[in-house]
C-alpha positions in Angstrom: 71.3 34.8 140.4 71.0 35.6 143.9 74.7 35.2 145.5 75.5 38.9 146.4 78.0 38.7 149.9 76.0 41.3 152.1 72.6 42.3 152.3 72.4 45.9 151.0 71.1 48.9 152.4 68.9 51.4 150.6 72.4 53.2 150.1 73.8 50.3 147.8 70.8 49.4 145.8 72.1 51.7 142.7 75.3 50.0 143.2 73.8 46.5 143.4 71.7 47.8 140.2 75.4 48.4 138.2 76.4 45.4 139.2 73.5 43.3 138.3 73.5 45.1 134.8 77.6 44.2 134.7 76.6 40.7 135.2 73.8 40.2 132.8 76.4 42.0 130.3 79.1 39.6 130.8 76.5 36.9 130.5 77.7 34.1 133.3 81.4 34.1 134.0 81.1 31.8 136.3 79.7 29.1 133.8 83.3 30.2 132.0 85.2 28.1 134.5 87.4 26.2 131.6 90.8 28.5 130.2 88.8 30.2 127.8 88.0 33.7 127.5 85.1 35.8 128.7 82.3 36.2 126.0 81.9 39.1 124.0 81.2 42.3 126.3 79.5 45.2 124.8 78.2 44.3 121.1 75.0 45.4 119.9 73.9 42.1 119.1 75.2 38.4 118.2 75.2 38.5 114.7 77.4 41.6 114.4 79.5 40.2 117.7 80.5 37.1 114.8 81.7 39.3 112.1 83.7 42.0 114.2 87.5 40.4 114.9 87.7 39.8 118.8 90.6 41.8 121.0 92.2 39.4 123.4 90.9 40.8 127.2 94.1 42.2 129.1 94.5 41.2 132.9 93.2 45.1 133.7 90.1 44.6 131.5 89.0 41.8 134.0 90.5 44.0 136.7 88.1 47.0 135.1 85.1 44.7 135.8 86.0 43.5 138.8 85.9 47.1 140.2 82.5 47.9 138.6 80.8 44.5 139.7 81.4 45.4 143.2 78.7 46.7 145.9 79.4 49.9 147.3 80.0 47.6 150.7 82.4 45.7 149.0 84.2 48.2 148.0 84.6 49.3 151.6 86.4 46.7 152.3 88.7 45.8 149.7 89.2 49.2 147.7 91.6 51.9 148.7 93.2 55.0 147.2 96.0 54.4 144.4 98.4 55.2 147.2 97.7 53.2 150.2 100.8 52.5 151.8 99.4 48.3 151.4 99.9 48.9 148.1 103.4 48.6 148.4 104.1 45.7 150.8 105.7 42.7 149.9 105.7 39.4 152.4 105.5 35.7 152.5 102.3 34.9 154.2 100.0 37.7 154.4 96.1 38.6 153.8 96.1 42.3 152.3 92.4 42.5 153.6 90.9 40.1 156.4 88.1 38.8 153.6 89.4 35.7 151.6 87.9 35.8 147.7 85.9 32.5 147.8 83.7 34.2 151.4 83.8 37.7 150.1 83.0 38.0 146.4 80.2 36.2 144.6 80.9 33.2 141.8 81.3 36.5 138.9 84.0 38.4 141.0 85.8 35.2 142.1 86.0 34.3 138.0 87.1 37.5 137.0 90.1 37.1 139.6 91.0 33.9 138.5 91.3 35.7 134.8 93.2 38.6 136.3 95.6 35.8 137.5 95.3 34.1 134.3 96.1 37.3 132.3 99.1 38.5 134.2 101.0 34.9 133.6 102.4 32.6 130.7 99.7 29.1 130.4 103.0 27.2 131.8 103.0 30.3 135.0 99.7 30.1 135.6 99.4 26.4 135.8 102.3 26.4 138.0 100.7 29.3 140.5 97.2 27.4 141.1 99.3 24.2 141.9 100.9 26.2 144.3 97.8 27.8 145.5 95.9 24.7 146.0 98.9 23.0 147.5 99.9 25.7 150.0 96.2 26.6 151.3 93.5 25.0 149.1 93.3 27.3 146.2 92.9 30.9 144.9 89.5 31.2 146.9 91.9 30.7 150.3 93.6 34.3 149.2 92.5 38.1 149.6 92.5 41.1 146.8 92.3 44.4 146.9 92.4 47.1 144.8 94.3 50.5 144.7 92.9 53.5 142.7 90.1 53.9 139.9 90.3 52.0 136.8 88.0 54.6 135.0 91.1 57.0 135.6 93.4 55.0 134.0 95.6 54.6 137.7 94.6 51.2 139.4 96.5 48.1 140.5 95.3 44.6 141.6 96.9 42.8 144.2 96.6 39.5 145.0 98.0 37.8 148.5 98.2 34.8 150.6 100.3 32.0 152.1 103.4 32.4 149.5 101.9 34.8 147.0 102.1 38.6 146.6 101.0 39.4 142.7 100.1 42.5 140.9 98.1 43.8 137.8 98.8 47.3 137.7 98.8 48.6 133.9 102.1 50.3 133.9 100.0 52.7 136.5 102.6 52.2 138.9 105.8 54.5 137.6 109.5 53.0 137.6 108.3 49.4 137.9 108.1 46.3 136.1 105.2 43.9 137.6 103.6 46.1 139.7 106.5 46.6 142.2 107.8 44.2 144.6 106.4 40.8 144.2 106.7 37.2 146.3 106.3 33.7 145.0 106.9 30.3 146.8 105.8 27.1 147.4 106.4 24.4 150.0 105.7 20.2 149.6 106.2 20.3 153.0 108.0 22.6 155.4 111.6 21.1 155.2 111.8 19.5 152.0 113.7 16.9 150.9 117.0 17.7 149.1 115.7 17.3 145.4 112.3 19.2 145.9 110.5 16.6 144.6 106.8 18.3 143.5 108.0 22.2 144.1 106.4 24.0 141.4 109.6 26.2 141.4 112.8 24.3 141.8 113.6 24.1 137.7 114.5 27.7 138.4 116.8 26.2 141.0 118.4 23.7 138.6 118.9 26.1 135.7 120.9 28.2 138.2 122.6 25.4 139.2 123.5 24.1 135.9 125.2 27.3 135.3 127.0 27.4 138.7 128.9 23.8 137.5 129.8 25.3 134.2 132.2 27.9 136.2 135.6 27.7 136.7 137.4 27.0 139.8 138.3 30.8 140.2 134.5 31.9 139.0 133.3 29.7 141.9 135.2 31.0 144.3 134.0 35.2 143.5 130.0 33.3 143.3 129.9 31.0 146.0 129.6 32.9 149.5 130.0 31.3 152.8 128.0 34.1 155.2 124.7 34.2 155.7 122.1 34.1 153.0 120.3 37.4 152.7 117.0 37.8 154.8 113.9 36.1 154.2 112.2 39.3 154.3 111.5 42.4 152.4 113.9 44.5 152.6 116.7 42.0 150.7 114.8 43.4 147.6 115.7 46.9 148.3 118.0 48.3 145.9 121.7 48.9 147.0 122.9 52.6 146.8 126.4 51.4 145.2 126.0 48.8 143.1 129.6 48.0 143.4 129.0 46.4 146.6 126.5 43.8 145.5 127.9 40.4 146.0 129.3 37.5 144.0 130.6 36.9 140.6 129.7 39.7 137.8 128.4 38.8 134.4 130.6 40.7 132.8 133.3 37.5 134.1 131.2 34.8 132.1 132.3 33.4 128.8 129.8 33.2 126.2 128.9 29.7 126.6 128.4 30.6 130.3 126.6 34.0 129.5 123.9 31.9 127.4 123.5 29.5 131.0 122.6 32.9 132.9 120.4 34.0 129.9 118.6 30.9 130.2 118.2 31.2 134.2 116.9 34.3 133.4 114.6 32.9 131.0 113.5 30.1 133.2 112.4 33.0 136.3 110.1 35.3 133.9 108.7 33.1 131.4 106.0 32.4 134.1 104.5 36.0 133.4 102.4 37.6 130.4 104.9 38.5 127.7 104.6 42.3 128.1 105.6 42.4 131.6 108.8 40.1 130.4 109.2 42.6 127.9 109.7 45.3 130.2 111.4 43.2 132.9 114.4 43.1 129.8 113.6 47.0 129.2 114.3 47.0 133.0 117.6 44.8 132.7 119.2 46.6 129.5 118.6 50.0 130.8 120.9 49.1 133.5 123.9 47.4 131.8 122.4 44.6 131.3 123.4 41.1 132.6 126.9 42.2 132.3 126.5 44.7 135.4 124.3 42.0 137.5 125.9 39.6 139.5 124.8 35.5 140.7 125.6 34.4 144.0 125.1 31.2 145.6 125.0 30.5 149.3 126.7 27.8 151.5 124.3 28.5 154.5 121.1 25.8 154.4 122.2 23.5 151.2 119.4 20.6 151.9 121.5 17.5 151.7 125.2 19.1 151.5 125.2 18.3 148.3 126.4 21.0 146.5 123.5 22.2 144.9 122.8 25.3 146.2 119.5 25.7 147.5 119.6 29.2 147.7 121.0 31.9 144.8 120.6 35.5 143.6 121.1 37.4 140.7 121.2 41.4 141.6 122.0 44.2 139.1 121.6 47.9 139.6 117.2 48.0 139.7 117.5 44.4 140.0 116.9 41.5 142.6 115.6 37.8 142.1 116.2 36.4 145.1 115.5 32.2 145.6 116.0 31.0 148.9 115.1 27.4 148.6 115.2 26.1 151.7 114.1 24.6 153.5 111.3 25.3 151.1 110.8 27.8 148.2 110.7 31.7 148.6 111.2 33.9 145.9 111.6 37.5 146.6 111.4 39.7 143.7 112.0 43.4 142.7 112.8 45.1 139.3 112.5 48.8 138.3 113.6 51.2 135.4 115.9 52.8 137.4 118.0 51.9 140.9 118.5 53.9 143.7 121.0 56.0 142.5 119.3 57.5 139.6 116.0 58.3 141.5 
């Protein structure tokens, strides 16, 4: 094949030389363009490649080949050391680098990140995330990548941005965080939507939490529902708070059972659209903090599409928590959750 970006100078030609050798190794992912996996990388032969069991390819595998695919060029423009201060920003609409994948990397690369997506989300989350994509600006080809750090030394992340997306594949490299750090989902039908969110990707999140929300009391209500404004549509409501005692609204620790399970299952409606080991640690997060008992849920007046009393926008905070869903009048979702809050650090 013959679909490399940028025409290469004598410098890149033993780059271009890798990455020819990576491709002819993974043997045409772009012809992989169904949910499968990747063939077989690195067996001596097919025979042998039939008897030995296969290991399921993790989202930093394909994040692993990415890396060594790339051109020396290429790498100029979307690679950066593990500590680039991009590697930490969180927004709603944004292009980490100026180069959008489907313009910038050949049919391989642009595979591979559509597997780094695929490995870093549930099959129901990853569905979900290229309606959004595709909805919201055409598809994953519309967004930008880039990549932080050196996957041969263990200590890399992925990320992954666009109109109402900021993802990450990161390894555990990136210390005291569950998904990478920071991280933004959306998705907008049309710019005011319509007060039942008819085709949002997102709003059963809104429902669960609304579900629970009727199940309280009249006194519950009161300590959950607040009537100031919502918090900002920007990145710093998912900075932790330095006294926890100060986060708003009404504490788990006030539920019942009955209305404890409804907040479990909110829960479980928000992270079941990721791979199950970063939901593992997102509850390794959550119990290490007093779990739901020391969060709190909150529901705002301000913007309810419809003033009809289901509230468009919610939050549930704890100490190194914050899932924050401001649904109108469309869907952002600002996320953070870490091992340890601000006053432990």
């Amino acid at each position: 094949m013959n679909d490399t970006p940028l025409n290469l100078s004598s410098d890149d030609r033993r780059s271009e030389v890798k990455r020819r050798q990576f491709i002819k190794t993974v043997g045409g992912v772009a012809a992989a363009s169904s949910l499968g996996s990747l063939p077989i990388i690195g067996w001596a032969n097919e025979e042998k490649s039939k008897k030995k069991k296969t290991k399921k390819k993790t989202a930093e595998n394909y994040v692993h080949y990415l890396y060594d695919s790339l051109t020396e060029k290429q790498r100029e423009k979307i690679c950066f050391d593990f500590d680039h201060k991009l590697s930490k920003k969180v927004a709603n609409n944004w292009h980490i680098v100026p180069q959008r994948i489907g313009d910038f990397l050949n049919s391989d690369q642009q595979e591979l990140v559509r597997k780094i997506l695929q490995g870093i989300t549930s099959e129901d989350g990853y569905e979900r995330f290229m309606k959004q994509m595709k909805d919201d600006d055409g598809g994953l080809n519309r967004y930008s990548c880039a990549l932080f750090g050196d996957p041969e030394k263990k200590k890399c992340q992925f990320v992954l941005t666009g109109r109402h997306t900021t993802l990450r594949a990161d390894g555990n490299s990136v210390a005291n965080q569950a998904l990478g750090g920071p991280i933004f989902y959306g998705h907008a039908v049309s710019e005011t939507e319509r007060p039942d969110h008819k085709g949002n990707v997102w709003w059963h999140q809104a429902r669960a939490a609304n579900k629970l929300y009727k199940a309280l009391d009249g006194k519950q209500q009161e300590k959950a529902l607040l009537s100031g404004r919502a918090p900002a549509d920007s990145a710093s409501t998912v900075k932790f708070k330095a006294n926890p005692d100060a986060i708003p609204g009404l504490a788990g620790s006030d539920l019942s059972k009955d209305q404890m399970k409804l907040l479990e299952e909110t829960l479980k409606g928000l992270v079941n659209m990721f791979r199950k080991e970063d939901v593992e640690e997102v509850m390794t997060c959550l119990k290490k903090n007093g779990g739901l008992e020391k969060a709190k849920i909150s529901y705002y007046k301000q913007m309810d599409l419809g003033k009809d009393g289901i509230w468009d926008r919610w939050k549930v905070e704890g100490p190194a928590f914050i899932w924050y869903f401001r649904g109108s009048p469309h869907v952002h979702t600002w996320v953070n959750i870490a091992h340890k809050g601000r006053t432990e650090v």
